[in-house]
LOSE-135341 format. One record per residue (C-alpha): chain; residue number from 1; residue in three letters; x, y, z. Coordinates in Angstrom, 1 decimal, always signed. Layout:
N
<c=A	k=NUM	r=ALA	x=X	y=Y	z=Z> .
...
***
This chain:
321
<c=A	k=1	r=UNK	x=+4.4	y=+2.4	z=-34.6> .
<c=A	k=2	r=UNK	x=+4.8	y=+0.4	z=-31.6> .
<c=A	k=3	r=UNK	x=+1.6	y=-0.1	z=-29.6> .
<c=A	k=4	r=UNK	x=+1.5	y=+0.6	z=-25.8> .
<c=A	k=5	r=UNK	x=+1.2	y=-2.3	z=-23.5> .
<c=A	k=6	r=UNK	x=-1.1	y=-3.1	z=-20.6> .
<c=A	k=7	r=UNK	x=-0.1	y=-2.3	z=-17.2> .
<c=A	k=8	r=UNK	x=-0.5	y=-5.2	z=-14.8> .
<c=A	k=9	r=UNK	x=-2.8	y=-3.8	z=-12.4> .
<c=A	k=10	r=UNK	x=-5.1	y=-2.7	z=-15.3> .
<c=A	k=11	r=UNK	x=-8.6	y=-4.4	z=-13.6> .
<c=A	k=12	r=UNK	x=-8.1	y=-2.4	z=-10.6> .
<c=A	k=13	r=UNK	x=-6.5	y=+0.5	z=-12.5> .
<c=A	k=14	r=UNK	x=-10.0	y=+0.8	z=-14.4> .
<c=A	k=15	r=UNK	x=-12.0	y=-0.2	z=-11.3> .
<c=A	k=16	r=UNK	x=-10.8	y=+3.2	z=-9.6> .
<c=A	k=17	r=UNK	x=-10.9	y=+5.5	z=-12.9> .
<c=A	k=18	r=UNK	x=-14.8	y=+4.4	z=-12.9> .
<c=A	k=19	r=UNK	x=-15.5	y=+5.0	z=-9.2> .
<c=A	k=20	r=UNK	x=-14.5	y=+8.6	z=-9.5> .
<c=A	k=21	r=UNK	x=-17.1	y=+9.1	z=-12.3> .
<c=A	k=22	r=UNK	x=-14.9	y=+11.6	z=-14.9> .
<c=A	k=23	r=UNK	x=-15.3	y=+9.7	z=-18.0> .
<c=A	k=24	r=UNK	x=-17.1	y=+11.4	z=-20.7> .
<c=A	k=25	r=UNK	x=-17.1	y=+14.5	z=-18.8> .
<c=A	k=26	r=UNK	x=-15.7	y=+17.7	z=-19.9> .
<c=A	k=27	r=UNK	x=-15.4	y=+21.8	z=-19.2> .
<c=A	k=28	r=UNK	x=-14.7	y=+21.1	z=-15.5> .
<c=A	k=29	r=UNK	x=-13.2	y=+24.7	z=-14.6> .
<c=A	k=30	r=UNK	x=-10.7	y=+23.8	z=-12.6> .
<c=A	k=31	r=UNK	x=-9.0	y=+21.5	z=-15.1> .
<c=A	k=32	r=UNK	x=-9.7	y=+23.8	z=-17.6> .
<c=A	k=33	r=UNK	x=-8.0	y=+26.5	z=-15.7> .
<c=A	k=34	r=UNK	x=-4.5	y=+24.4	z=-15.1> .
<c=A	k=35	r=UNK	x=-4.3	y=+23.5	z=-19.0> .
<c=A	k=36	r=UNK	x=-4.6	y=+26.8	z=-19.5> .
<c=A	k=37	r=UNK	x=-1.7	y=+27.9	z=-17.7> .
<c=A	k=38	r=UNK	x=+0.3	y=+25.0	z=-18.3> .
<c=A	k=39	r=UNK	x=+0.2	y=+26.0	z=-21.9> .
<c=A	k=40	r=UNK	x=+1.0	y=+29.4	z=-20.5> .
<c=A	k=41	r=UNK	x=+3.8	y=+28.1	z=-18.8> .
<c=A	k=42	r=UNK	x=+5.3	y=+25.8	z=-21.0> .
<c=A	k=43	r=UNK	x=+5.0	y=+28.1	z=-24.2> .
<c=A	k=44	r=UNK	x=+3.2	y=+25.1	z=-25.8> .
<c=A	k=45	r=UNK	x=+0.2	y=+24.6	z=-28.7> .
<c=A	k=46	r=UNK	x=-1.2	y=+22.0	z=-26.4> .
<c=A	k=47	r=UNK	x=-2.1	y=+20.9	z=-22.9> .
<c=A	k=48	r=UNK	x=-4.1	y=+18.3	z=-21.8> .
<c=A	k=49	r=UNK	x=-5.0	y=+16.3	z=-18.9> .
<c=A	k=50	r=UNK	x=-6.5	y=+12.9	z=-20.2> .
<c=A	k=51	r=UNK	x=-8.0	y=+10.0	z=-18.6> .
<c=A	k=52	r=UNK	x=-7.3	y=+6.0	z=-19.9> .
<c=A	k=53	r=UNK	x=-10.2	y=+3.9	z=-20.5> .
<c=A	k=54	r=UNK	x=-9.8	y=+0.3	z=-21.5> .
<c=A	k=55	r=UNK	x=-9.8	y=+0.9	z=-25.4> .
<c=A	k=56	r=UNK	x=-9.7	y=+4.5	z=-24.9> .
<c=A	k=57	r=UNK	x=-8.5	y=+7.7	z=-24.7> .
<c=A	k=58	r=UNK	x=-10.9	y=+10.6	z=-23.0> .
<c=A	k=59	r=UNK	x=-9.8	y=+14.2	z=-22.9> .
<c=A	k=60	r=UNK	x=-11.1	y=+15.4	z=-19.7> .
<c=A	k=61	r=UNK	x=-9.6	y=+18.6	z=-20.3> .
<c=A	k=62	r=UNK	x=-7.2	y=+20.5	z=-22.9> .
<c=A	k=63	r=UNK	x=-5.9	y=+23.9	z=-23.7> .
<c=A	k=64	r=UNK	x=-5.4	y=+24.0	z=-27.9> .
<c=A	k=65	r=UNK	x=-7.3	y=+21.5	z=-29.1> .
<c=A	k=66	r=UNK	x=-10.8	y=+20.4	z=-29.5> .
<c=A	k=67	r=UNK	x=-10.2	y=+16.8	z=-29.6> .
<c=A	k=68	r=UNK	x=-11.8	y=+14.6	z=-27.2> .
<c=A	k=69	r=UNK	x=-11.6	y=+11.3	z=-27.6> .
<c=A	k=70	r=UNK	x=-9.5	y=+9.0	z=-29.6> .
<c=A	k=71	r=UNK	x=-7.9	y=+5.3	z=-29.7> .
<c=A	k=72	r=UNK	x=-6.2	y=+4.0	z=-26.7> .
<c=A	k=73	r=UNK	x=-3.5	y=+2.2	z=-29.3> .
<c=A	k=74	r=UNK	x=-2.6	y=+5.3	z=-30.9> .
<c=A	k=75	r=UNK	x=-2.1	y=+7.7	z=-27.3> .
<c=A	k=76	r=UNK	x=+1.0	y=+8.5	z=-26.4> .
<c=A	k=77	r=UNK	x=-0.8	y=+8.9	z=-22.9> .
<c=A	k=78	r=UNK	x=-1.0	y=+4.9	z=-23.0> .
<c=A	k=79	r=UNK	x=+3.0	y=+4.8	z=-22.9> .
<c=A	k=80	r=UNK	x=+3.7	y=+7.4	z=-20.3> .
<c=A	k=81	r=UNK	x=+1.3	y=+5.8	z=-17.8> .
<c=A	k=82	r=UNK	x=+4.1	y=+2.9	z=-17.9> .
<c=A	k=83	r=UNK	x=+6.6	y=+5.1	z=-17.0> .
<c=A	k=84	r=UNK	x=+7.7	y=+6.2	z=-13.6> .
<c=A	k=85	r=UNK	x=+8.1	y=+9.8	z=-13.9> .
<c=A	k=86	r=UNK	x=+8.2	y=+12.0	z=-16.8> .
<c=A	k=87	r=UNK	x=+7.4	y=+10.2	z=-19.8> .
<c=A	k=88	r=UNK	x=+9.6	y=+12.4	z=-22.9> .
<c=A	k=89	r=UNK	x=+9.9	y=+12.5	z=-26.4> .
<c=A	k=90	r=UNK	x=+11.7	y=+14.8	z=-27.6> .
<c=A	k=91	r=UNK	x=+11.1	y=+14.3	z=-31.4> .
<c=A	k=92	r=UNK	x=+8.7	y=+11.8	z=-32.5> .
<c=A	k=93	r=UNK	x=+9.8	y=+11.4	z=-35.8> .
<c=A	k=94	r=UNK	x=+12.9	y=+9.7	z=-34.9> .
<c=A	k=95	r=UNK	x=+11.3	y=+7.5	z=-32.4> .
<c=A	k=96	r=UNK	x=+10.1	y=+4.3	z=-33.7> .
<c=A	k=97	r=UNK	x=+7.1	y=+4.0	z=-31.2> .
<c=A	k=98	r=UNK	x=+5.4	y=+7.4	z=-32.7> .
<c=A	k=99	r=UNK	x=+6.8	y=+8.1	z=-35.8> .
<c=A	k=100	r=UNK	x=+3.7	y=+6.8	z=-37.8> .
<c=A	k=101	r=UNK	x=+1.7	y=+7.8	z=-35.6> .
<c=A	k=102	r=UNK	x=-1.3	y=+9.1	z=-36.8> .
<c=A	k=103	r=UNK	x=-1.4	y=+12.3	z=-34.3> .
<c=A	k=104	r=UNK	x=+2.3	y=+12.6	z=-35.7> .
<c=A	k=105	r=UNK	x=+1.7	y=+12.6	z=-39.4> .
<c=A	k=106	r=UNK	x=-1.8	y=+14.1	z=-39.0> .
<c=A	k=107	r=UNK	x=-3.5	y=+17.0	z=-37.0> .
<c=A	k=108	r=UNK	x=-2.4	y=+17.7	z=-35.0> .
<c=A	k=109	r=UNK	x=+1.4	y=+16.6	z=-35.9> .
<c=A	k=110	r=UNK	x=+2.7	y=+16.0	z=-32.8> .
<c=A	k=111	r=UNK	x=+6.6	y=+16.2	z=-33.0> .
<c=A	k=112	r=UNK	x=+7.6	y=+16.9	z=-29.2> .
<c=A	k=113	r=UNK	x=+5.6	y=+15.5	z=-25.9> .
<c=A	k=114	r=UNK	x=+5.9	y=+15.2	z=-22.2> .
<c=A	k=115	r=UNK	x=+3.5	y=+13.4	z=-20.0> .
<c=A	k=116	r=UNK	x=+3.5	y=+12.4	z=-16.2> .
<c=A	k=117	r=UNK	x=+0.8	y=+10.2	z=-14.8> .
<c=A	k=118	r=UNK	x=-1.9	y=+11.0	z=-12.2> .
<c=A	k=119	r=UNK	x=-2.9	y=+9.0	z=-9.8> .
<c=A	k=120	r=UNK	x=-6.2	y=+8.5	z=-8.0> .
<c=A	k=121	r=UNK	x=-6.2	y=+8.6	z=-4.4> .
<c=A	k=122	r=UNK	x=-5.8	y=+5.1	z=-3.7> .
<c=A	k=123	r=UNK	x=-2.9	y=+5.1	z=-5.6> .
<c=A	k=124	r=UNK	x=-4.3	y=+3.7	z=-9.4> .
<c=A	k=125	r=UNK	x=-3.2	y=+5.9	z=-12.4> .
<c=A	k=126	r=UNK	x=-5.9	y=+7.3	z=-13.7> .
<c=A	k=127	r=UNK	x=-4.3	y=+8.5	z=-17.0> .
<c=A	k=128	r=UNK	x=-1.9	y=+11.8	z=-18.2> .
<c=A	k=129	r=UNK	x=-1.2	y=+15.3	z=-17.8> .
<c=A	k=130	r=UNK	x=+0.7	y=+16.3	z=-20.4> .
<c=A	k=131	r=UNK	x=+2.1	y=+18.6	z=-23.0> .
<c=A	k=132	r=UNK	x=+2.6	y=+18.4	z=-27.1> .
<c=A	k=133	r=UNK	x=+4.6	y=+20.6	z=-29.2> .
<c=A	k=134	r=UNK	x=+4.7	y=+20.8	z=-33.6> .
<c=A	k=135	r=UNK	x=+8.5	y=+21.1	z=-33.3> .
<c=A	k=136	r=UNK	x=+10.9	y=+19.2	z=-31.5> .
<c=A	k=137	r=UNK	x=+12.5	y=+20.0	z=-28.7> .
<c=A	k=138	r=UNK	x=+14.5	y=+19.8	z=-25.2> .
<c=A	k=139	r=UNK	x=+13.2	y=+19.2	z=-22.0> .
<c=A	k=140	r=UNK	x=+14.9	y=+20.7	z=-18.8> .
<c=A	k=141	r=UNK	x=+14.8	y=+19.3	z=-14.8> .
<c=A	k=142	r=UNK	x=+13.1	y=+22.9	z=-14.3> .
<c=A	k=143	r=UNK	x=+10.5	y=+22.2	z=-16.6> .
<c=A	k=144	r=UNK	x=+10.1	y=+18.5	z=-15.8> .
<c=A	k=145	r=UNK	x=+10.0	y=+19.5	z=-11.9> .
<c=A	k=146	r=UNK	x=+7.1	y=+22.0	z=-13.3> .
<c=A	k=147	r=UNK	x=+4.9	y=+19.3	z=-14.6> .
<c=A	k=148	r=UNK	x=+5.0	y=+17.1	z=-11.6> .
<c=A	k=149	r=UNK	x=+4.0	y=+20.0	z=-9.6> .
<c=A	k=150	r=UNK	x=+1.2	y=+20.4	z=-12.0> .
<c=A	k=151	r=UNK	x=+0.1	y=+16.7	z=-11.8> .
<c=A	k=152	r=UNK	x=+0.1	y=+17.2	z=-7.8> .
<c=A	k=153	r=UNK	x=-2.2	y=+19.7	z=-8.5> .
<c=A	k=154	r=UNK	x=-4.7	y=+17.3	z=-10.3> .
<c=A	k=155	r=UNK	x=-4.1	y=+14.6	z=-7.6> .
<c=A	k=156	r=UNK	x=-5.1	y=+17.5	z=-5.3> .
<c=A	k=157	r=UNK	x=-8.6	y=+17.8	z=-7.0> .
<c=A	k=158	r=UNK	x=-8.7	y=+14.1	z=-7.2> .
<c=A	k=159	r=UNK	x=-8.7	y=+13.5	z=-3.8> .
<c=A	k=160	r=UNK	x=-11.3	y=+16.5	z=-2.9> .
<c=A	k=161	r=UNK	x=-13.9	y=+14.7	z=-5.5> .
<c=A	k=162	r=UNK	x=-13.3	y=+11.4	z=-4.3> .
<c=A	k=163	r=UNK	x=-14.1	y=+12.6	z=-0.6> .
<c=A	k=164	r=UNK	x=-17.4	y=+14.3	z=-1.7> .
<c=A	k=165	r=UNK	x=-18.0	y=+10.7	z=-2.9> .
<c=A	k=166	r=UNK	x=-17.4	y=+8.1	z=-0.3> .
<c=A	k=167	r=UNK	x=-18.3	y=+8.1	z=+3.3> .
<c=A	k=168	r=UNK	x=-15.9	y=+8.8	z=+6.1> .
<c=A	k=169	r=UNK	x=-16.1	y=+6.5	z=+8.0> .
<c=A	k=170	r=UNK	x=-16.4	y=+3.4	z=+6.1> .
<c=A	k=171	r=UNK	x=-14.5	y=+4.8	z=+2.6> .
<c=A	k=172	r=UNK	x=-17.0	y=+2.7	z=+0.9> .
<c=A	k=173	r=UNK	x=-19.1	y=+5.0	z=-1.5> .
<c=A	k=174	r=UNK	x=-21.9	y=+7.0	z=-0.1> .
<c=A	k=175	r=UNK	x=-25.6	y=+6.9	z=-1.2> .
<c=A	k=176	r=UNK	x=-25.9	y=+9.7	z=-3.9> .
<c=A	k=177	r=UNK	x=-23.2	y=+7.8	z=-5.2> .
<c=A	k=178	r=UNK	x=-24.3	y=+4.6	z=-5.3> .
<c=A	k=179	r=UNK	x=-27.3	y=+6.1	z=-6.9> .
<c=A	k=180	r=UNK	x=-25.7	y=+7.5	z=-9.6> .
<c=A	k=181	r=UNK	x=-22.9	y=+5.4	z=-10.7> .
<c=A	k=182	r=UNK	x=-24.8	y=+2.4	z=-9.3> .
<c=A	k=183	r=UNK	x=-27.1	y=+3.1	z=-11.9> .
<c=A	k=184	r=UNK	x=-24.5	y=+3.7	z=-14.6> .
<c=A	k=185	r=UNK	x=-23.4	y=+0.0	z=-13.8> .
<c=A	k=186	r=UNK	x=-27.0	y=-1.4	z=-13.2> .
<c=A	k=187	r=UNK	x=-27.4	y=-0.2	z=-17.3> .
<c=A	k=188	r=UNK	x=-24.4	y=-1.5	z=-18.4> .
<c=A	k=189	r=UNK	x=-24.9	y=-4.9	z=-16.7> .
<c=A	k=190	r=UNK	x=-28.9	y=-4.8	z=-18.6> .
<c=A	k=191	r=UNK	x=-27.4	y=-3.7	z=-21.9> .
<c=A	k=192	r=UNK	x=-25.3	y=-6.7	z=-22.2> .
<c=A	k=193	r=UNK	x=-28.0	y=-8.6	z=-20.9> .
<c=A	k=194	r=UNK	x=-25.5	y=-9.9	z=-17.8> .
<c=A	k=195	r=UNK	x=-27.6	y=-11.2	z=-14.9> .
<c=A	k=196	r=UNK	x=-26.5	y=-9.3	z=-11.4> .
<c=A	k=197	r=UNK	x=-28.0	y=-9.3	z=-8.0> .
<c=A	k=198	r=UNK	x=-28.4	y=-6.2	z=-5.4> .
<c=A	k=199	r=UNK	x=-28.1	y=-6.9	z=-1.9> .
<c=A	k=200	r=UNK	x=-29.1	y=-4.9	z=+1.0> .
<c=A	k=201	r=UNK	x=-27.0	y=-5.6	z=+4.2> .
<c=A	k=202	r=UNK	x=-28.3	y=-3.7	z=+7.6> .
<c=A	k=203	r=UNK	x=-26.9	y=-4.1	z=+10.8> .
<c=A	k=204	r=UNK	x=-29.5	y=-5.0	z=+13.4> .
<c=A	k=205	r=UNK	x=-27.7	y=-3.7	z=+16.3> .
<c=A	k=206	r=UNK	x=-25.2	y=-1.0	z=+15.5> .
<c=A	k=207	r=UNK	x=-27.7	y=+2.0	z=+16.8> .
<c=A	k=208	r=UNK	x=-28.0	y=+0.5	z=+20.4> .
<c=A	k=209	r=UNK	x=-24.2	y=-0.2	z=+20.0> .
<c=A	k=210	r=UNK	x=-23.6	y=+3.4	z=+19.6> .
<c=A	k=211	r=UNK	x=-26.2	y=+4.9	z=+22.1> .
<c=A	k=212	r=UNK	x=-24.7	y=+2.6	z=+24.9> .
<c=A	k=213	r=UNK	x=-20.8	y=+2.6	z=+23.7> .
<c=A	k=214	r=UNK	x=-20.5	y=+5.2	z=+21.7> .
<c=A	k=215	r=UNK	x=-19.4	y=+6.4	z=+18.3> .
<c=A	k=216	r=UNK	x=-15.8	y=+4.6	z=+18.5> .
<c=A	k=217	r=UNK	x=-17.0	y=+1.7	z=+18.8> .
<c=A	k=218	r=UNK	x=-19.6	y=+2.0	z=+16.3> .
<c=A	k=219	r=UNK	x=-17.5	y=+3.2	z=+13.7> .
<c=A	k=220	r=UNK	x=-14.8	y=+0.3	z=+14.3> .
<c=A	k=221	r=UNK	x=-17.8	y=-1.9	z=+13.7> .
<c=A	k=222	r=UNK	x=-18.7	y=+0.0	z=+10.9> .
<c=A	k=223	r=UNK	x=-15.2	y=-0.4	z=+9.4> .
<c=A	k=224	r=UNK	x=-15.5	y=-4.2	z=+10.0> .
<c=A	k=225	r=UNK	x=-17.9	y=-4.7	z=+7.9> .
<c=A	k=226	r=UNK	x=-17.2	y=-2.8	z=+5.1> .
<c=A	k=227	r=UNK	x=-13.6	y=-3.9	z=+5.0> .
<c=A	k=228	r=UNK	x=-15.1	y=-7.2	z=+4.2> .
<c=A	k=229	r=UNK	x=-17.2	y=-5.6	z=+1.6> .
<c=A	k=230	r=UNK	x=-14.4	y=-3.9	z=+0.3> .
<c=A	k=231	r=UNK	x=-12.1	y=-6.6	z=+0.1> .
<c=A	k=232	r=UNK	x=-14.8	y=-9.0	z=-1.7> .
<c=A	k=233	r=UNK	x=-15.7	y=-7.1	z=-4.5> .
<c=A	k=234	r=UNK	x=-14.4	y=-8.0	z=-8.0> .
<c=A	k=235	r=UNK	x=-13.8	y=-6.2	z=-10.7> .
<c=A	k=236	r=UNK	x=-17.5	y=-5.1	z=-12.0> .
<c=A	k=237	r=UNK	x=-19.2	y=-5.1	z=-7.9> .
<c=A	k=238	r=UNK	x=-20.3	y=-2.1	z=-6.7> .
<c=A	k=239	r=UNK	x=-20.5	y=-1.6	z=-2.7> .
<c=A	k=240	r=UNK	x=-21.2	y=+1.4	z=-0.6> .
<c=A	k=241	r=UNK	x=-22.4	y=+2.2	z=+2.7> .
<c=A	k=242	r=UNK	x=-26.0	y=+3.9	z=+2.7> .
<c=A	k=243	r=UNK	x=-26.2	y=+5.6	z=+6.0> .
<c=A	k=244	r=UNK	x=-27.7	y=+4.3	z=+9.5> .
<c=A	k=245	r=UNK	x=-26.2	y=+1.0	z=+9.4> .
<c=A	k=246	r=UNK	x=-27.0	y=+0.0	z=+6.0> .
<c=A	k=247	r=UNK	x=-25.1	y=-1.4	z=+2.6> .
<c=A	k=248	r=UNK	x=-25.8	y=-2.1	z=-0.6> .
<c=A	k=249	r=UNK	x=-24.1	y=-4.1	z=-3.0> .
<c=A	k=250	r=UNK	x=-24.4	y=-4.6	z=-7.1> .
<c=A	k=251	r=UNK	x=-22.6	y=-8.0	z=-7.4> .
<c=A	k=252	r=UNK	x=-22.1	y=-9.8	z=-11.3> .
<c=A	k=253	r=UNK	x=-23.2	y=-13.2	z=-11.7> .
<c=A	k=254	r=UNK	x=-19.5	y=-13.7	z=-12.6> .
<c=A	k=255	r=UNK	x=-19.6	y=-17.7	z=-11.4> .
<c=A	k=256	r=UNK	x=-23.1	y=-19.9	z=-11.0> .
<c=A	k=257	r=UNK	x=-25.1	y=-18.8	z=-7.8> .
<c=A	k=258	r=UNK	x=-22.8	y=-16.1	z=-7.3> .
<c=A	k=259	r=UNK	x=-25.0	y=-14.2	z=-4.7> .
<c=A	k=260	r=UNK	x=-25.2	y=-17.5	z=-2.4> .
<c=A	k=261	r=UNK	x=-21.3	y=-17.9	z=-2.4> .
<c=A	k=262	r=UNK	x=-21.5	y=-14.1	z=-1.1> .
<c=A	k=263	r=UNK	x=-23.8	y=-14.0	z=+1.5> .
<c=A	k=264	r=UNK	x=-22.3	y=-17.6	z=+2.4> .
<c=A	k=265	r=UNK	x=-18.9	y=-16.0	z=+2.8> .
<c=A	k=266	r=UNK	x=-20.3	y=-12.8	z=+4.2> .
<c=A	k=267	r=UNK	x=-21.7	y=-14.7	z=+7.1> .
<c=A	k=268	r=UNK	x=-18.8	y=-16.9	z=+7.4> .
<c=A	k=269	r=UNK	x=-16.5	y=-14.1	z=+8.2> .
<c=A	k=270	r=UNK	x=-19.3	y=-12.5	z=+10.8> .
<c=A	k=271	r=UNK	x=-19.2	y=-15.7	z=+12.6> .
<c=A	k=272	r=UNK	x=-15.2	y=-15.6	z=+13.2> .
<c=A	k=273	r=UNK	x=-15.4	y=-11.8	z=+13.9> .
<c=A	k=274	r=UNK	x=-17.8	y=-12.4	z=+17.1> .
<c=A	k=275	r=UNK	x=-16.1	y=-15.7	z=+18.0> .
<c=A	k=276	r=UNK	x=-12.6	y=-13.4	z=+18.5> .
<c=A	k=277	r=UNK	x=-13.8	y=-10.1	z=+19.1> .
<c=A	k=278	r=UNK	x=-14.4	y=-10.9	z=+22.6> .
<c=A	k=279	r=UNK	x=-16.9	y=-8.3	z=+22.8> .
<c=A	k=280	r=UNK	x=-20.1	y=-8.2	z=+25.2> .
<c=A	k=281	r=UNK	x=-22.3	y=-8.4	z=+21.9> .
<c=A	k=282	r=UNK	x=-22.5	y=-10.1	z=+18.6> .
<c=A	k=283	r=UNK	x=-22.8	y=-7.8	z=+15.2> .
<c=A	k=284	r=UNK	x=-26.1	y=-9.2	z=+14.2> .
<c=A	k=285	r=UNK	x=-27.2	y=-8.1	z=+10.5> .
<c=A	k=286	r=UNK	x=-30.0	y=-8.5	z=+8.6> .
<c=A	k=287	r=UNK	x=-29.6	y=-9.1	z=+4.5> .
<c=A	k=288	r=UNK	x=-32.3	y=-8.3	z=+1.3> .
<c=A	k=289	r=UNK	x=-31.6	y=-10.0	z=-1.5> .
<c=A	k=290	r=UNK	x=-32.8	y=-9.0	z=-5.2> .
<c=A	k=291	r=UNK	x=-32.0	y=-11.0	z=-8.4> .
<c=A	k=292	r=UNK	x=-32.4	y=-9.0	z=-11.0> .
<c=A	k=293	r=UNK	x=-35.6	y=-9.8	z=-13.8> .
<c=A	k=294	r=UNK	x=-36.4	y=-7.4	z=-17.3> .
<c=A	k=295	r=UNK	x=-39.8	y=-7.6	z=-16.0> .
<c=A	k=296	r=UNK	x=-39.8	y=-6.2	z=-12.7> .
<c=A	k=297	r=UNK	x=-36.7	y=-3.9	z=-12.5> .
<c=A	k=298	r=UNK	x=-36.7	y=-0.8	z=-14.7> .
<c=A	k=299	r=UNK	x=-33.9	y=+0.9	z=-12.4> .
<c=A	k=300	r=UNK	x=-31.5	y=+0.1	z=-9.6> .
<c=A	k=301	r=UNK	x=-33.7	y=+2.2	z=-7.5> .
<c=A	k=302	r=UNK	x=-36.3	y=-0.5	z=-8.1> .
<c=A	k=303	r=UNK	x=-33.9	y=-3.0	z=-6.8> .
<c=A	k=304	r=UNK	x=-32.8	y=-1.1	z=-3.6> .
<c=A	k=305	r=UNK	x=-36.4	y=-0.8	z=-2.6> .
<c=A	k=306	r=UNK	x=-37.4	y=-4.0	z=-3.1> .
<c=A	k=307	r=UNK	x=-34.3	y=-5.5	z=-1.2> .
<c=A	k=308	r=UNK	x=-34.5	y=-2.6	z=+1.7> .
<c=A	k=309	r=UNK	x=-38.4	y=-3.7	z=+1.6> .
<c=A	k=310	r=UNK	x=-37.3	y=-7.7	z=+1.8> .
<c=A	k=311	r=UNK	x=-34.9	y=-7.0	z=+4.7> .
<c=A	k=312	r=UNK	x=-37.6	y=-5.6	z=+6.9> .
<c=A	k=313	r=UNK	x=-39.8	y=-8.3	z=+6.2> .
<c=A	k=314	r=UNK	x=-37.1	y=-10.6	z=+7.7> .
<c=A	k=315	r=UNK	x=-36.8	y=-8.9	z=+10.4> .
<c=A	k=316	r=UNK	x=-40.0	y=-9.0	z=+11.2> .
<c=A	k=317	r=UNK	x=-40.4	y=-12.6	z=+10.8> .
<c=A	k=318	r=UNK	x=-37.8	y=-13.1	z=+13.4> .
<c=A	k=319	r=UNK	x=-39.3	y=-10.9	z=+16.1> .
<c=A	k=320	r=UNK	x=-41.4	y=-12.9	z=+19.0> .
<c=A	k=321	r=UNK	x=-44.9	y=-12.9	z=+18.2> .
***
């Protein structure tokens, strides 16, 4: 058995399978429903449509099997997401990458598959749709053509849950987001005991901005700043845009006083976009800053409050007495 290799965009790869939230989920109907008929439609035992995680393999739906998860080393889904369209094997047992392959001379004794990778809307693969037979066999351009369509299909659904999750304007993630997968990361980064800071960004201005100029140019400020967000977060951050102005980021300690190089940065590249936007106005924001302590911070709720809370007081401080 040969084992699959690692694709070279794999950090971002995994950074956009965990933004859309679909690990460890299952009996989504409209998945279900395509499996279904591709198995239908292909006159095959199995269909499934499976998601790669770093060392894993998750089923996030399947037609003909109950299996859910297994090894990333022994999926044949970690091969075809290398491959740049239909990923084939026609007979496993003659194939020196599968032909001691567990899933080959085990349950579910795969001896035929075809997969073709799905992509997330910003253009990561976020793992397989594909097929398995018990018996070998051919593969036509009809049927080949077939499974693309199918994966378009997926990509289709992709793109509607990704929506429902990030904000328009900005394309950051959205609050109820935030709040949910924000909290996902917020245990992960306490379970391995990683210290992480949140920070609360608000910009002062931007509701006089778009009483007096409008939405347009709101939004384009809007887009400013969170393309600097967007283009600063590494690869376990966390941004999104709350609503009204406001930000939030979940940033790793990855390097000493992370959060200082951030909000250092951060203001660095405010200062150049007033000196050359040659606008009537400055973006003036405000920032909350919360360092995370077992103590004090049972949630990342806790965290947002208390930085939301800290920015405020800020303010405050800086209005005339």
């Amino acid at each position: 058995m040969i084992f699959p290799e690692t694709p070279p965009n794999e950090a971002e790869r995994l950074k956009s399978l965990y933004l859309i939230d679909l690990l460890d989920k299952n009996n989504d109907e409209r998945f279900d429903r395509l499996t279904r008929l591709m198995k239908l439609t292909f006159d095959v035992p199995v269909a499934s449509l499976s998601l790669l995680d770093r060392e894993r393999q998750w089923v996030l739906s399947s037609a003909g099997v109950d299996i859910r998860e297994t090894p990333r080393s022994t999926s044949f889904c970690a091969h075809a997401i290398l491959s740049e369209g239909v990923f084939v094997v026609k007979d496993t047992l003659k194939d020196k990458r599968f032909h001691d392959n567990p899933f080959v001379t085990g349950e579910p004794h795969v001896r035929f598959y075809a997969g073709y990778p799905v992509r997330l809307p910003d253009g990561m693969i976020a793992g397989t749709l594909c097929i398995v037979d018990s018996v070998p066999r051919d593969f036509s351009m009809d049927e080949a053509n077939a499974l693309i369509d199918f994966a378009a299909i997926v990509e289709d659904e992709f793109l509607i849950i990704s929506k429902t999750m990030a904000d328009n304007v900005t394309e950051l993630m959205n609050k109820q987001s935030f709040l949910k997968l924000g909290q996902k990361r917020f245990e992960q980064f306490t379970r391995y005991q990683l210290p992480f800071s949140l920070i609360y960004l608000e910009i002062d201005n931007i509701k006089s901005i778009r009483d007096v100029l409008g939405d347009k140019e709101a939004d384009a400020i809007l887009k400013a700043f969170s393309g600097y967000i967007k283009s600063s977060l590494k690869k376990h951050d966390t941004g999104a845009y709350l609503g009204r102005g406001d930000f939030a980021v979940l940033l790793e300690h990855d390097v000493h006083n992370a959060e200082e190089r951030y909000l250092f940065n951060l203001h660095s590249f405010m200062d150049d976009f007033n000196n050359k936007s040659r606008k009537s106005y400055h973006i003036n924001y405000a920032y909350g800053l919360t360092n995370y302590e077992p103590s004090t911070h049972g949630s990342l709720m806790a965290m947002l409050e208390l930085s939301s809370r800290t920015t405020f007081a800020e303010k405050r401080k800086k209005q005339p007495q």
